[in-house]
C-alpha positions as CSV (number, residue, x, y, z in Angstrom):
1,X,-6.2,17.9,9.8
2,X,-4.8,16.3,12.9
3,X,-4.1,12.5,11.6
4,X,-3.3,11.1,15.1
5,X,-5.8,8.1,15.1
6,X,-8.3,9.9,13.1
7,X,-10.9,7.5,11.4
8,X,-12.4,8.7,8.1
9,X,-15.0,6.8,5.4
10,X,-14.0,7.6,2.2
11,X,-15.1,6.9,-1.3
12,X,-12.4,5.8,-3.3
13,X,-12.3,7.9,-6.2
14,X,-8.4,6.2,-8.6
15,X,-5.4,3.8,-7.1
16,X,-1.9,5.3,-8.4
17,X,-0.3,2.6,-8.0
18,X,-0.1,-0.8,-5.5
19,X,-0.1,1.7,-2.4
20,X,-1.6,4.9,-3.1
21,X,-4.8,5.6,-3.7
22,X,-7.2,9.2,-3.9
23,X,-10.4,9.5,-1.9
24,X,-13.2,11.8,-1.2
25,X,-14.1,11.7,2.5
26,X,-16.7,12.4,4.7
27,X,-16.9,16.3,4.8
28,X,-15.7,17.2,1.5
29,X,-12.3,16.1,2.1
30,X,-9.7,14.6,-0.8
31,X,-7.2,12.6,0.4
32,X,-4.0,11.4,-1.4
33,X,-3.7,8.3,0.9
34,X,-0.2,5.7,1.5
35,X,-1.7,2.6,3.0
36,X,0.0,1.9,5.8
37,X,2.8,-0.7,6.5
38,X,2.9,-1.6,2.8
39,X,5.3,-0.8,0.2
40,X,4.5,-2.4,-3.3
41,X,6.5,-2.7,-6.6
42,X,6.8,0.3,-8.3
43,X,4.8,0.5,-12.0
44,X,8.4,-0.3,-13.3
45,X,9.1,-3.2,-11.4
46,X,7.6,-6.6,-12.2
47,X,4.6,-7.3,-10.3
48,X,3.8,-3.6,-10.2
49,X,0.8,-3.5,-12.4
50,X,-0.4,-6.0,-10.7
51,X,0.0,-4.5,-7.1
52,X,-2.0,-1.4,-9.1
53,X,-5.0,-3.5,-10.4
54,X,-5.1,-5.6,-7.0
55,X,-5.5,-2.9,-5.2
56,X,-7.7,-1.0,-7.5
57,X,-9.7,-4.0,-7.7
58,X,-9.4,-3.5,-3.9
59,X,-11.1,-0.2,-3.5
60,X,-11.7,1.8,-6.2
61,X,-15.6,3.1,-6.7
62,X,-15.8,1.7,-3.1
63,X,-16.6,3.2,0.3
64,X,-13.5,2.5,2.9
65,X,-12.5,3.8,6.1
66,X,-9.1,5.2,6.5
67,X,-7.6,5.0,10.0
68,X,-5.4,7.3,9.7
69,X,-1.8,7.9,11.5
70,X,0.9,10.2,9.8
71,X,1.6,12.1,7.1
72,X,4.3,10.8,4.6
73,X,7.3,13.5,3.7
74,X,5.1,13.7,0.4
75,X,2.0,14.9,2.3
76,X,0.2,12.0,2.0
77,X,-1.8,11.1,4.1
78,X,-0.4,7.1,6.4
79,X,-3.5,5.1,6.8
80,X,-4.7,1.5,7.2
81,X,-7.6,1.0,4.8
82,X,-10.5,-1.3,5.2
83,X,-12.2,-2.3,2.7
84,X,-15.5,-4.4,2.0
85,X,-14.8,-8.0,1.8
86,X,-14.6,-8.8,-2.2
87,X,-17.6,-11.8,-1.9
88,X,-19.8,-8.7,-0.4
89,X,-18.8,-5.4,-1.9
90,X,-21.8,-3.6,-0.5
91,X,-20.6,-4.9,3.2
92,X,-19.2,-2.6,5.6
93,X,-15.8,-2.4,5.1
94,X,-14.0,-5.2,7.2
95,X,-10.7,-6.4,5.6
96,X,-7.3,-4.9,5.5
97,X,-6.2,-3.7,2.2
98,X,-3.0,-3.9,3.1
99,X,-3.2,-7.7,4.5
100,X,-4.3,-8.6,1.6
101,X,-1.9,-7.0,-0.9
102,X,0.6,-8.8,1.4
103,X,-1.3,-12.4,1.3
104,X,-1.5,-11.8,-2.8
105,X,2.3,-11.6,-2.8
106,X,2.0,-8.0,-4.2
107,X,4.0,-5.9,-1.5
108,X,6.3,-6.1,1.6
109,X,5.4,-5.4,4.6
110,X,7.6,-2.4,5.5
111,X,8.5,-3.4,8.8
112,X,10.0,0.2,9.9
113,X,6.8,1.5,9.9
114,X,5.8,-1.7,12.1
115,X,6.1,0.3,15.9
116,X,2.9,2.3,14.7
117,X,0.7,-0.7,14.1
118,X,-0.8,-2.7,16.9
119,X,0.7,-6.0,17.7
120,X,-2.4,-7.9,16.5
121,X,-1.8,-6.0,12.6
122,X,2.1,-7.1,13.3
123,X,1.1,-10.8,13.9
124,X,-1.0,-10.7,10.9
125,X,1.1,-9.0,8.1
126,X,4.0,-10.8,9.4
127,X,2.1,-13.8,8.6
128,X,0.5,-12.7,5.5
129,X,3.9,-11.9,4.0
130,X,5.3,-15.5,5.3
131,X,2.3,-17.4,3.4
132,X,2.7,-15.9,0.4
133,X,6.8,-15.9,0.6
134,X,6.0,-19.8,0.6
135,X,3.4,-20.0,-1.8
136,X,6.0,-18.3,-4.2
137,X,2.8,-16.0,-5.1
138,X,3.1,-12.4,-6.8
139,X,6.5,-10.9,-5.8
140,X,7.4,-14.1,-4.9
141,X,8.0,-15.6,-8.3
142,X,11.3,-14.5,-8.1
143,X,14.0,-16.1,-6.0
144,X,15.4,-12.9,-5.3
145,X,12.5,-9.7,-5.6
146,X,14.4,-6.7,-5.6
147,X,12.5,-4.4,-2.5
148,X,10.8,-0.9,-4.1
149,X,13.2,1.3,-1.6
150,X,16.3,-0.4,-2.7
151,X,15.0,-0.2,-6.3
152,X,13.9,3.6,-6.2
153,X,17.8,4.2,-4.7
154,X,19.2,2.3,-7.4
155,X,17.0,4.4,-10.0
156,X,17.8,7.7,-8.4
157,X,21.8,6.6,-8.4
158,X,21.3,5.8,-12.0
159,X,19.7,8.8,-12.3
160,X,23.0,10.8,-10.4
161,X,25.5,9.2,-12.5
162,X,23.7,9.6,-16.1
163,X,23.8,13.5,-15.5
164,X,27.3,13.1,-13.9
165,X,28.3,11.9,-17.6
166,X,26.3,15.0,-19.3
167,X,29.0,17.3,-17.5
């Protein structure tokens, strides 16, 4: 599948964790998706469960449409993903998944992924991320939230130097 702008309604079929989730699209196509622009705590990090249930409570069971723009070095497929609005989940999907996992305070936006977004999705996760940064919501608890990329290094240094002191 081509992913350059390709738009795809999906049924949302389990969340991994606070930024991937599996769906059954349109077609008979299963899709191991990376919302876009996002990166939320791992499940070993605090706040990480609840990234997962957020975003589970997001879109799991529940028909969204995947805009689709890359493929991860994982496979995954990169996509923004609407979802119905939570007051209306029989609506048609209308709210940014990923907006709202940053206004909850349960991820960062990851801003080198940014240049692929439009500048209206910029203006709003940057601000998303900012109200929740001073609401001291989710992630935000913390004076100092340590980032999931500089936490998965840390864990795969920790990793390096525990079998360096098998040897």
């Amino acid at each position: 599948m081509a992913l350059a702008a390709t738009l795809l309604l999906c049924l949302v079929t389990a969340v991994s964790d606070g930024d991937t989730l599996h769906a059954d699209c349109d077609g008979g196509e299963v899709l191991t998706v990376r919302v876009h622009a996002i990166d939320a705590p791992e499940a070993g990090q605090a706040q990480g469960r609840n990234a997962r249930r957020l975003l589970a409570r997001l879109t799991l069971h529940r028909e969204v449409e995947l805009r689709c723009v890359d493929r991860d070095r994982y496979g995954r497929a990169v996509c923004a993903v609407q979802v119905p609005p939570p007051e209306d989940p029989d609506a048609a999907p209308s709210m940014d998944a990923g907006e709202a996992m940053l206004e909850a305070g349960l991820a960062w936006w990851y801003r080198q992924y940014a240049d692929a977004q439009t500048a209206a999705a910029r203006r709003r996760y940057a601000a998303a991320e900012a109200r929740a940064r001073r609401a001291r919501v989710g992630l935000w608890k913390a004076v100092d939230p340590t980032p999931p990329w500089q936490w998965r290094r840390e864990q795969r240094e920790a990793g390096s130097a525990a079998s360096g002191d098998a040897h």
